[in-house]
PDB file of N, H, CA, C and O in Angstrom:
ATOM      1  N   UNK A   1     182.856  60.675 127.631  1.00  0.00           N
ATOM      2  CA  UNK A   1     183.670  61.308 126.607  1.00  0.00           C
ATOM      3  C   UNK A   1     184.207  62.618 127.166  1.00  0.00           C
ATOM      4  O   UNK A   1     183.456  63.456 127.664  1.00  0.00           O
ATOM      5  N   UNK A   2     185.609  62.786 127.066  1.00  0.00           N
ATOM      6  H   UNK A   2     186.220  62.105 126.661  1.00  0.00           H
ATOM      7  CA  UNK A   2     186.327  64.191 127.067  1.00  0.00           C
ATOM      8  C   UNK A   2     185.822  65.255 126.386  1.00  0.00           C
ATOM      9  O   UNK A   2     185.369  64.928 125.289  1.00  0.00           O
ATOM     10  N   UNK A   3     185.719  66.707 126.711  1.00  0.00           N
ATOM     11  H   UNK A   3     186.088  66.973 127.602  1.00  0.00           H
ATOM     12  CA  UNK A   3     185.870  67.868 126.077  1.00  0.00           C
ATOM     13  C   UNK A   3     186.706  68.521 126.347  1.00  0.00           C
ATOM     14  O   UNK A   3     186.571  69.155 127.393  1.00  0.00           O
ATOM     15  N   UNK A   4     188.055  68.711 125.509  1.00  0.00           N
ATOM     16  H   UNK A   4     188.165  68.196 124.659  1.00  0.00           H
ATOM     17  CA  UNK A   4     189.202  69.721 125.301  1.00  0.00           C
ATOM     18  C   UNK A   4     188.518  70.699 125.497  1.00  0.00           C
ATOM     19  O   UNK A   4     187.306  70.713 125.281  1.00  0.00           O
ATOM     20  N   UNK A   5     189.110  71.576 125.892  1.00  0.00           N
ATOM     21  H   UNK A   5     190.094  71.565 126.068  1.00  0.00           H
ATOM     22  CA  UNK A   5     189.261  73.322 125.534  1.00  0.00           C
ATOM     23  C   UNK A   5     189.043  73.741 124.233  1.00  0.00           C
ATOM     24  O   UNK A   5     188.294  74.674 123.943  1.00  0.00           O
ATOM     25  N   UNK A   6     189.889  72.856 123.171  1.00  0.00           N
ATOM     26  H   UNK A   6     190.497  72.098 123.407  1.00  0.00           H
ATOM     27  CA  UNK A   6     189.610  73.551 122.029  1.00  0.00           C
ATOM     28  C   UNK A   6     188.626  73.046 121.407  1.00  0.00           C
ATOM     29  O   UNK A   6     188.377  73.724 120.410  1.00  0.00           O
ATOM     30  N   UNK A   7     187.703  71.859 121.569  1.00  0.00           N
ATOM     31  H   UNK A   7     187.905  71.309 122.380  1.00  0.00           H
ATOM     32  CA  UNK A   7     186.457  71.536 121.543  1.00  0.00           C
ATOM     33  C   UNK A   7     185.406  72.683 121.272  1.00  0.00           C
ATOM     34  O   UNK A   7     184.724  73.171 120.370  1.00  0.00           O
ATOM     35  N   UNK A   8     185.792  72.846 123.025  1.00  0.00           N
ATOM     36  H   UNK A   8     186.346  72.450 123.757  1.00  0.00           H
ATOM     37  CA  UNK A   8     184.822  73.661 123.470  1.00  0.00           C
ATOM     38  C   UNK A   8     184.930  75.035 122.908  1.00  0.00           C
ATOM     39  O   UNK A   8     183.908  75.696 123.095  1.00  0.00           O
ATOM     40  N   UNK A   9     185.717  75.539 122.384  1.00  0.00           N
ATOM     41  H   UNK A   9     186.547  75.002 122.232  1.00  0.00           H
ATOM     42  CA  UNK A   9     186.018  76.811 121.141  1.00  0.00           C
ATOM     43  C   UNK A   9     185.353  76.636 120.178  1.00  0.00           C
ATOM     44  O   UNK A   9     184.309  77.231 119.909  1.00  0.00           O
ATOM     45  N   UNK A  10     186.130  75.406 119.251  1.00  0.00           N
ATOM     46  H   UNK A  10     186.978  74.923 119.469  1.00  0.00           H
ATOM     47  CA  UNK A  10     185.476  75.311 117.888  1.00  0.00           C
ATOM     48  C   UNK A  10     184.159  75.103 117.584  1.00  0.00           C
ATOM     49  O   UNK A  10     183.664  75.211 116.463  1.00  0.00           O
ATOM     50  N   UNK A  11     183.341  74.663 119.065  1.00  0.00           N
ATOM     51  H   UNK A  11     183.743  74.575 119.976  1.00  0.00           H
ATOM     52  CA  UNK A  11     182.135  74.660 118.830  1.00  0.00           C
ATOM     53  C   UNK A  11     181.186  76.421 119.309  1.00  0.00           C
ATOM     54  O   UNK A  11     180.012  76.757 119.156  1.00  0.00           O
ATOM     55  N   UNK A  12     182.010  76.926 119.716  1.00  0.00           N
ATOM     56  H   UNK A  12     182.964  76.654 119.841  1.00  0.00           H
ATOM     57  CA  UNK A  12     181.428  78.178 119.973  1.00  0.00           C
ATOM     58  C   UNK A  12     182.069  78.875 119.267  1.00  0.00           C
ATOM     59  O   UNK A  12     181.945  80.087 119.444  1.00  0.00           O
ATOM     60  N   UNK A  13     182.847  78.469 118.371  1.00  0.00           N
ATOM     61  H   UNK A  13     182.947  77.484 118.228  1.00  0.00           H
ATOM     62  CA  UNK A  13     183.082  79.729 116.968  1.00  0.00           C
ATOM     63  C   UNK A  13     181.746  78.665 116.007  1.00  0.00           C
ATOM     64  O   UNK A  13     181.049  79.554 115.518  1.00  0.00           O
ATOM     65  N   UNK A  14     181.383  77.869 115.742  1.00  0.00           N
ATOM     66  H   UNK A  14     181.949  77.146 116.139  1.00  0.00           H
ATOM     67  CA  UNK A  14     180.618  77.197 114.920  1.00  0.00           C
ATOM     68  C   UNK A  14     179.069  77.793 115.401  1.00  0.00           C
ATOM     69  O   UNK A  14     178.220  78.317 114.681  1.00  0.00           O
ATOM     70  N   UNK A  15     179.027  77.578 116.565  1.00  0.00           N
ATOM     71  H   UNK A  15     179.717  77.152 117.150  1.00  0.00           H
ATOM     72  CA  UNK A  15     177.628  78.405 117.012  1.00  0.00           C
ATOM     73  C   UNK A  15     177.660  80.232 116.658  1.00  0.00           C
ATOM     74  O   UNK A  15     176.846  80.888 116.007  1.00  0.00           O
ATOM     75  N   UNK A  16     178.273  80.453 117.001  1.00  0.00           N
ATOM     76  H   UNK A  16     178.934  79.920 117.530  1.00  0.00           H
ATOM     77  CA  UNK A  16     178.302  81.858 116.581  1.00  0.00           C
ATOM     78  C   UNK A  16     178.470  82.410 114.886  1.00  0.00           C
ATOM     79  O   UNK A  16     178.027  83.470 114.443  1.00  0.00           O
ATOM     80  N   UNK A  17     179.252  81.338 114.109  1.00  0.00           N
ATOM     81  H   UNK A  17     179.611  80.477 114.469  1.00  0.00           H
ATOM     82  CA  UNK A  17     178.788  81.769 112.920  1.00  0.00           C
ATOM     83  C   UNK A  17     177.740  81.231 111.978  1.00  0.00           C
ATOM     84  O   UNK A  17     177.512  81.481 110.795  1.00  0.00           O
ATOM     85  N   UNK A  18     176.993  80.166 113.116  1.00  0.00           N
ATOM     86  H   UNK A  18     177.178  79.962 114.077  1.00  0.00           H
ATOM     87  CA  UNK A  18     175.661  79.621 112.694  1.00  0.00           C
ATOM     88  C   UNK A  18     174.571  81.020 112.841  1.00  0.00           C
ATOM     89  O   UNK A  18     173.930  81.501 111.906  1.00  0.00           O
ATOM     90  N   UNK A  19     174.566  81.531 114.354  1.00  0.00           N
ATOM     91  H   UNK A  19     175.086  81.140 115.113  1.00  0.00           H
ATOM     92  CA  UNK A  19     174.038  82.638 114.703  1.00  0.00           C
ATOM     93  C   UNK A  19     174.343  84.336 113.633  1.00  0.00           C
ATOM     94  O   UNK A  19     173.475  85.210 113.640  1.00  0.00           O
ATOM     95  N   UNK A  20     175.188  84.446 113.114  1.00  0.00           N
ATOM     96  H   UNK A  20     175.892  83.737 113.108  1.00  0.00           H
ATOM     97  CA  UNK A  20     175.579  85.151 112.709  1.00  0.00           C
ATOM     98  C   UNK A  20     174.838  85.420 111.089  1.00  0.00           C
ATOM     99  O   UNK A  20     174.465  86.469 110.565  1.00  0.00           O
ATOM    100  N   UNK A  21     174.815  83.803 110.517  1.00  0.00           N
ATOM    101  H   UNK A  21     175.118  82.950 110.943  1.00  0.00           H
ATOM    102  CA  UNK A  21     174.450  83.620 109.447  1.00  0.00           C
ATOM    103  C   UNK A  21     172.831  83.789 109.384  1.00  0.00           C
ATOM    104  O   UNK A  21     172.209  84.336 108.473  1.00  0.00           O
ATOM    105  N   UNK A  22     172.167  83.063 110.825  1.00  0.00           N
ATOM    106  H   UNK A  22     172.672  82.620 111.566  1.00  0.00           H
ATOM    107  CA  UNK A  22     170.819  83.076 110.606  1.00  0.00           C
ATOM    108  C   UNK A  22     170.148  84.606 111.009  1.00  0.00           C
ATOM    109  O   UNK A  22     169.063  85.024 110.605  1.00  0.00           O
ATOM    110  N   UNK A  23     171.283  85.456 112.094  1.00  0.00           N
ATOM    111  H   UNK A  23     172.165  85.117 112.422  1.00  0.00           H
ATOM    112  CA  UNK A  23     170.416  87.194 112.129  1.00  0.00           C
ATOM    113  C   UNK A  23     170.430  87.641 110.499  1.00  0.00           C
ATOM    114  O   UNK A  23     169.428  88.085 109.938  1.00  0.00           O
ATOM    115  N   UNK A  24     171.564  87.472 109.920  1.00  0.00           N
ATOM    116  H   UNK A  24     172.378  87.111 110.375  1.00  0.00           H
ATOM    117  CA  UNK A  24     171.246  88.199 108.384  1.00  0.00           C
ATOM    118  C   UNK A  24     170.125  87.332 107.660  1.00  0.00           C
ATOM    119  O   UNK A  24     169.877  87.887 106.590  1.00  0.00           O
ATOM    120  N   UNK A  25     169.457  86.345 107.802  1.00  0.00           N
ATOM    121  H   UNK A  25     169.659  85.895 108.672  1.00  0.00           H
ATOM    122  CA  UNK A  25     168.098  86.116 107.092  1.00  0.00           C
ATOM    123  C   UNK A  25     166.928  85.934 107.984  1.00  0.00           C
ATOM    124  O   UNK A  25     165.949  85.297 107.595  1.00  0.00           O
ATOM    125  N   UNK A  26     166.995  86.554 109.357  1.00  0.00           N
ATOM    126  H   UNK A  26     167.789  87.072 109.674  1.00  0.00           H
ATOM    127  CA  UNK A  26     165.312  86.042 110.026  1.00  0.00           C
ATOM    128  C   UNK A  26     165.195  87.608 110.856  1.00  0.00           C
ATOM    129  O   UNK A  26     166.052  88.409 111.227  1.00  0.00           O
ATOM    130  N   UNK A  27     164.009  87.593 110.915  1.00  0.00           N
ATOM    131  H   UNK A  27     163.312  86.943 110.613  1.00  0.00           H
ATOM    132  CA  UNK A  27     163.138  88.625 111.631  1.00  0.00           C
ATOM    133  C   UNK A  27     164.181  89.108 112.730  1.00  0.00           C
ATOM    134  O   UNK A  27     164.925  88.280 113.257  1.00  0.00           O
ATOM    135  N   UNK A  28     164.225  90.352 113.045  1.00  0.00           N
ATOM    136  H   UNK A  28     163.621  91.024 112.617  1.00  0.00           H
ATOM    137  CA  UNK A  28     164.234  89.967 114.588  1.00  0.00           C
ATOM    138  C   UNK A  28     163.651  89.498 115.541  1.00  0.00           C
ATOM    139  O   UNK A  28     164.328  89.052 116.467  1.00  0.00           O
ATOM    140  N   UNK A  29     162.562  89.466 115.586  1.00  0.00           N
ATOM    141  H   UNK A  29     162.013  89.828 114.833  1.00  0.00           H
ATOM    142  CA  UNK A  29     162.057  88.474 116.606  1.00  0.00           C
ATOM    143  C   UNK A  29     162.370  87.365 116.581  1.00  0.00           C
ATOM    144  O   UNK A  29     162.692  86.848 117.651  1.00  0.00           O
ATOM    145  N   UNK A  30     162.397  86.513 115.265  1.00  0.00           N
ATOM    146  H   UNK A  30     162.135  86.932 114.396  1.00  0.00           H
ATOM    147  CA  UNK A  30     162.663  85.260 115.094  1.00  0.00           C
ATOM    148  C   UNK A  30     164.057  84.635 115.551  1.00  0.00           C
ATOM    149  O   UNK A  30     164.342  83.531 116.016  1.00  0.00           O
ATOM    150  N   UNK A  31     164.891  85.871 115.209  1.00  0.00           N
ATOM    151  H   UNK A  31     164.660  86.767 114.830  1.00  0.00           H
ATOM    152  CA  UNK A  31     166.075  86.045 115.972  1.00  0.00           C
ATOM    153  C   UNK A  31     166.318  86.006 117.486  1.00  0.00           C
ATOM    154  O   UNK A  31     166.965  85.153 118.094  1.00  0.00           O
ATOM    155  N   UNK A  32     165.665  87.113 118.006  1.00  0.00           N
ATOM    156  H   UNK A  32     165.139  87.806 117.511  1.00  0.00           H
ATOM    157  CA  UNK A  32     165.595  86.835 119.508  1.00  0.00           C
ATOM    158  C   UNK A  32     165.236  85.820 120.484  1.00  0.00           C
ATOM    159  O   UNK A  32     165.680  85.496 121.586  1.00  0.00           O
ATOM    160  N   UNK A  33     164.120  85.349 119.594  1.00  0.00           N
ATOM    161  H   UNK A  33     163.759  85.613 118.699  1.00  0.00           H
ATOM    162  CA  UNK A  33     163.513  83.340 120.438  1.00  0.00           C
ATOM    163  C   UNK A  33     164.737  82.516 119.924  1.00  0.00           C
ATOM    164  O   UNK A  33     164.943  81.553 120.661  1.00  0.00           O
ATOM    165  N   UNK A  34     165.615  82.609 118.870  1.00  0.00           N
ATOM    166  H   UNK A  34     165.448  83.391 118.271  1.00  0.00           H
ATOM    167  CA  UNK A  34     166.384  81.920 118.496  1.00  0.00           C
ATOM    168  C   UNK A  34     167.219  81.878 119.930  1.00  0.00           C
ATOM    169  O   UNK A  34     167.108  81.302 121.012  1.00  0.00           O
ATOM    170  N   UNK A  35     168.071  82.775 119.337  1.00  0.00           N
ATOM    171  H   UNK A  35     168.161  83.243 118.458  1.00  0.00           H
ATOM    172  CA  UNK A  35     168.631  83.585 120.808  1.00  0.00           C
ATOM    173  C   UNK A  35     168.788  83.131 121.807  1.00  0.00           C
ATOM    174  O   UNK A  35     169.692  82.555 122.412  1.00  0.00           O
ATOM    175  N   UNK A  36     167.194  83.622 122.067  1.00  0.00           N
ATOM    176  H   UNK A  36     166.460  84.090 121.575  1.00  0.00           H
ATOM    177  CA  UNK A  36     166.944  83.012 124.034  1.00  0.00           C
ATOM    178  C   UNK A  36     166.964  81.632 124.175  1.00  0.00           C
ATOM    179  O   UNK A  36     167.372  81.078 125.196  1.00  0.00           O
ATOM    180  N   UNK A  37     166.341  80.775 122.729  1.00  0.00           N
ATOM    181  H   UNK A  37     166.009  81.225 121.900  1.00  0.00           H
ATOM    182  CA  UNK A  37     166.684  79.110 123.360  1.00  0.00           C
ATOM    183  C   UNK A  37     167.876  78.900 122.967  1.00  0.00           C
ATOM    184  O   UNK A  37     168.045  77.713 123.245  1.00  0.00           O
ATOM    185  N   UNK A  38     168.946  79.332 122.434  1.00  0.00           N
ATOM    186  H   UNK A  38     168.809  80.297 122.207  1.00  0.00           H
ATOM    187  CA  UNK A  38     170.802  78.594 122.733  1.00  0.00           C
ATOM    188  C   UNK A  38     170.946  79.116 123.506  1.00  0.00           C
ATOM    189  O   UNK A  38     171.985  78.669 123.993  1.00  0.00           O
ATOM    190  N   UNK A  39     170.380  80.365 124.460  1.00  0.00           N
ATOM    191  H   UNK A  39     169.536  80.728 124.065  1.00  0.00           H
ATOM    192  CA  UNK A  39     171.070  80.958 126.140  1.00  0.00           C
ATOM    193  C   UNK A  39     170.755  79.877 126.792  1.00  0.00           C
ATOM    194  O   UNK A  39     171.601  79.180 127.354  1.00  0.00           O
ATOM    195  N   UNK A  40     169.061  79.536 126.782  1.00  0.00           N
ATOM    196  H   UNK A  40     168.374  80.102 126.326  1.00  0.00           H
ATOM    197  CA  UNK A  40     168.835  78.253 127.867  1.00  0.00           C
ATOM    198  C   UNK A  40     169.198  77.274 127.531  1.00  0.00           C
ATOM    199  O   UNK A  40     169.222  76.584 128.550  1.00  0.00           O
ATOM    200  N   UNK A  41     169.595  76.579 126.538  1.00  0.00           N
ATOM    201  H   UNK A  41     169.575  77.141 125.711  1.00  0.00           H
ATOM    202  CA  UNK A  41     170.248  75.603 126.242  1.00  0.00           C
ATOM    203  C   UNK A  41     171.898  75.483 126.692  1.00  0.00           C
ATOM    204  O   UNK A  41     172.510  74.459 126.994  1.00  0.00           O
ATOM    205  N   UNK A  42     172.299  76.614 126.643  1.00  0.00           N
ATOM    206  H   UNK A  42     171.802  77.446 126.397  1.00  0.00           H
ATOM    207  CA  UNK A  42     173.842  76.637 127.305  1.00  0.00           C
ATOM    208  C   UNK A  42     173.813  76.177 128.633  1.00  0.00           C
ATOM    209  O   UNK A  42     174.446  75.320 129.250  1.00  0.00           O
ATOM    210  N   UNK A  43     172.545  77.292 129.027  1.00  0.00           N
ATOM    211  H   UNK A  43     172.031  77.987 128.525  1.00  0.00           H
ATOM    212  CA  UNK A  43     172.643  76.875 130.631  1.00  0.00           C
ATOM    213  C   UNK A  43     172.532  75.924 130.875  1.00  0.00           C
ATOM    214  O   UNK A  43     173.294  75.499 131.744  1.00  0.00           O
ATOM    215  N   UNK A  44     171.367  74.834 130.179  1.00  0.00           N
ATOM    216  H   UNK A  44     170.748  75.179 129.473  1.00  0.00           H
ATOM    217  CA  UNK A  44     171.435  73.567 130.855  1.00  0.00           C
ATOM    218  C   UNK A  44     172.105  72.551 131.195  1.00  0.00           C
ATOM    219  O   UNK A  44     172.035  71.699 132.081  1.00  0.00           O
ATOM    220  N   UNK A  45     173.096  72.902 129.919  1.00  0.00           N
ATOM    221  H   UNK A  45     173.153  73.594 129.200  1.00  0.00           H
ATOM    222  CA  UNK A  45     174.132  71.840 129.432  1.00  0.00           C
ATOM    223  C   UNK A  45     175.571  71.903 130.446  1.00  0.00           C
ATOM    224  O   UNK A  45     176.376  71.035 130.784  1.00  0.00           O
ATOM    225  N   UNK A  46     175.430  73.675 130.796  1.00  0.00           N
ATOM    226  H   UNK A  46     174.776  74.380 130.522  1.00  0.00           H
ATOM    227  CA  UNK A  46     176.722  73.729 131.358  1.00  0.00           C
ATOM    228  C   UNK A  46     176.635  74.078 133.267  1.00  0.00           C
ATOM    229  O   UNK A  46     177.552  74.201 134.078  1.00  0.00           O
ATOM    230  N   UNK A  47     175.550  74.130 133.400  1.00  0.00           N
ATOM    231  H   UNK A  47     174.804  74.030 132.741  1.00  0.00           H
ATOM    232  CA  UNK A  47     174.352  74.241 134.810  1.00  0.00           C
ATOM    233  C   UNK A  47     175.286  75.909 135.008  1.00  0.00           C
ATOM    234  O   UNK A  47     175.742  76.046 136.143  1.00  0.00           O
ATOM    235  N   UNK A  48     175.478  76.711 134.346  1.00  0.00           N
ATOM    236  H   UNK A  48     175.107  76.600 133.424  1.00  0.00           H
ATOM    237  CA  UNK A  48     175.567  78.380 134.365  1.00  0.00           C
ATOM    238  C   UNK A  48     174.894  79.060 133.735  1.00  0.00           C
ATOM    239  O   UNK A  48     174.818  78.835 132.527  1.00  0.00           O
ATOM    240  N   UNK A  49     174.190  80.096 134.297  1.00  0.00           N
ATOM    241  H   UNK A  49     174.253  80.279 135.278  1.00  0.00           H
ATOM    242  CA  UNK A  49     173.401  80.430 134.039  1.00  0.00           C
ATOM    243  C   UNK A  49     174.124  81.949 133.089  1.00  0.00           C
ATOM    244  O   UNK A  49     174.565  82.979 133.598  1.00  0.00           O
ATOM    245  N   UNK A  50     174.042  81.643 131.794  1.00  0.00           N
ATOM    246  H   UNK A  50     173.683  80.806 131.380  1.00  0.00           H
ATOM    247  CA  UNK A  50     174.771  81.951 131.023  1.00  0.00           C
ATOM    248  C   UNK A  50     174.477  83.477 130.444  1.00  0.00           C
ATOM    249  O   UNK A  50     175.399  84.097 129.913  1.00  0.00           O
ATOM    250  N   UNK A  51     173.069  84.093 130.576  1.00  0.00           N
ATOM    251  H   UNK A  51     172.320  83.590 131.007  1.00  0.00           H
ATOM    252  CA  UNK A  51     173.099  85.633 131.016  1.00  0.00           C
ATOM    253  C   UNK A  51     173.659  86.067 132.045  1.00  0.00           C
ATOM    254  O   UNK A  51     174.292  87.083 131.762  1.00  0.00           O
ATOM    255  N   UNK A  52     173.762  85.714 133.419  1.00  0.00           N
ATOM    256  H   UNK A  52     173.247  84.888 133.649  1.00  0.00           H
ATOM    257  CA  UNK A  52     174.173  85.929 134.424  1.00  0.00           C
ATOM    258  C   UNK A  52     175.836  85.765 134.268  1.00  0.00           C
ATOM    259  O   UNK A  52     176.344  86.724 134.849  1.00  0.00           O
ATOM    260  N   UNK A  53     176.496  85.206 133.898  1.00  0.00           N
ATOM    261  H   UNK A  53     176.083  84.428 133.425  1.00  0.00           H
ATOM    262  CA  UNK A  53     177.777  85.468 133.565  1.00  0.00           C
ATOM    263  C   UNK A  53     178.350  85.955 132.479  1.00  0.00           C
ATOM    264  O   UNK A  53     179.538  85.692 132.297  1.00  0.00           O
ATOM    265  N   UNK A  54     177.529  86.885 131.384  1.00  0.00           N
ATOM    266  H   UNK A  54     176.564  87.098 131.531  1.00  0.00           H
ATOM    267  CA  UNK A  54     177.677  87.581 130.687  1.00  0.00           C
ATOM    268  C   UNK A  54     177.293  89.054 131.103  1.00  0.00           C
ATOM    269  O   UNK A  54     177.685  89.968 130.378  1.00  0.00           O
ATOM    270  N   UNK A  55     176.627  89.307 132.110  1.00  0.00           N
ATOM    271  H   UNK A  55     176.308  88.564 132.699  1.00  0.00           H
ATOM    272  CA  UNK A  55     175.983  90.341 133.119  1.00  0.00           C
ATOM    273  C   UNK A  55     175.148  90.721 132.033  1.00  0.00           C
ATOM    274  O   UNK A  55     175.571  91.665 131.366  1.00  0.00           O
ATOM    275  N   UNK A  56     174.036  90.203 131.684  1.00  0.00           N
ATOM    276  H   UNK A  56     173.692  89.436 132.226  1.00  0.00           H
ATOM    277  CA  UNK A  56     173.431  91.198 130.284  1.00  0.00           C
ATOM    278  C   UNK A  56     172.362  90.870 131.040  1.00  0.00           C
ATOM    279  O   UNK A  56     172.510  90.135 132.016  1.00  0.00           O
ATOM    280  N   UNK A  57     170.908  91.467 130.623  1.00  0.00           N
ATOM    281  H   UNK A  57     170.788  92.065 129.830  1.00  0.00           H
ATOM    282  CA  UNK A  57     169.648  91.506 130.767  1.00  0.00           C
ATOM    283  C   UNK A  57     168.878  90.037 130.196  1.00  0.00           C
ATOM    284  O   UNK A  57     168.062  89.359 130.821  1.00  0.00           O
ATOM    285  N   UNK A  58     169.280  89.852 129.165  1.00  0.00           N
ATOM    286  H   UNK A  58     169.942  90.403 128.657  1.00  0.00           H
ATOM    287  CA  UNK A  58     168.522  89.019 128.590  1.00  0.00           C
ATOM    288  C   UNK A  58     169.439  87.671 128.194  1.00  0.00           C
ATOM    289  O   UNK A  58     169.402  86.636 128.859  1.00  0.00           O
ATOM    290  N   UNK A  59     170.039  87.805 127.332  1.00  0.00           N
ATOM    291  H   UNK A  59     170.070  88.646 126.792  1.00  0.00           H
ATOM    292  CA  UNK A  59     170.965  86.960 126.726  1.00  0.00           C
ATOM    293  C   UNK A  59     172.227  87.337 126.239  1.00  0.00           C
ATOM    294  O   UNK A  59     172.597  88.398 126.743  1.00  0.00           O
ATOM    295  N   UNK A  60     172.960  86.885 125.500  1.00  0.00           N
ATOM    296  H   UNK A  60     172.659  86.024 125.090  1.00  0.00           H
ATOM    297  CA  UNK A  60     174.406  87.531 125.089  1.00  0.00           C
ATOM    298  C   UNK A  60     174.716  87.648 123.702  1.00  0.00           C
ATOM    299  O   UNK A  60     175.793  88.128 123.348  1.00  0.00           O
TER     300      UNK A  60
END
């Protein structure tokens, strides 16, 4: 199966206002493991290591 470009958008505006929705009701911590498993999950999916091309410490 193909992934467009705009696929690949609409699903990272959909992740991000999934993310968006769940920091305004969970811990931060609960937040941050959230977090860190869609970073490693990006990476796996997209084999980039997806802090590392955001240059951040942890995640993005």
């Amino acid at each position: 199966m193909s992934t467009t470009d705009e696929d690949v958008l609409e699903a990272a505006k959909a992740l991000g206002e999934e993310l968006t929705q769940t920091q305004s009701e969970a811990a931060d911590s609960e937040f941050k493991t959230i977090l860190d498993e869609c970073t490693e999950a990006i990476s796996e999916e997209t084999g980039i290591q997806y802090d590392d091309a955001c240059d951040t410490d942890g995640c993005c």
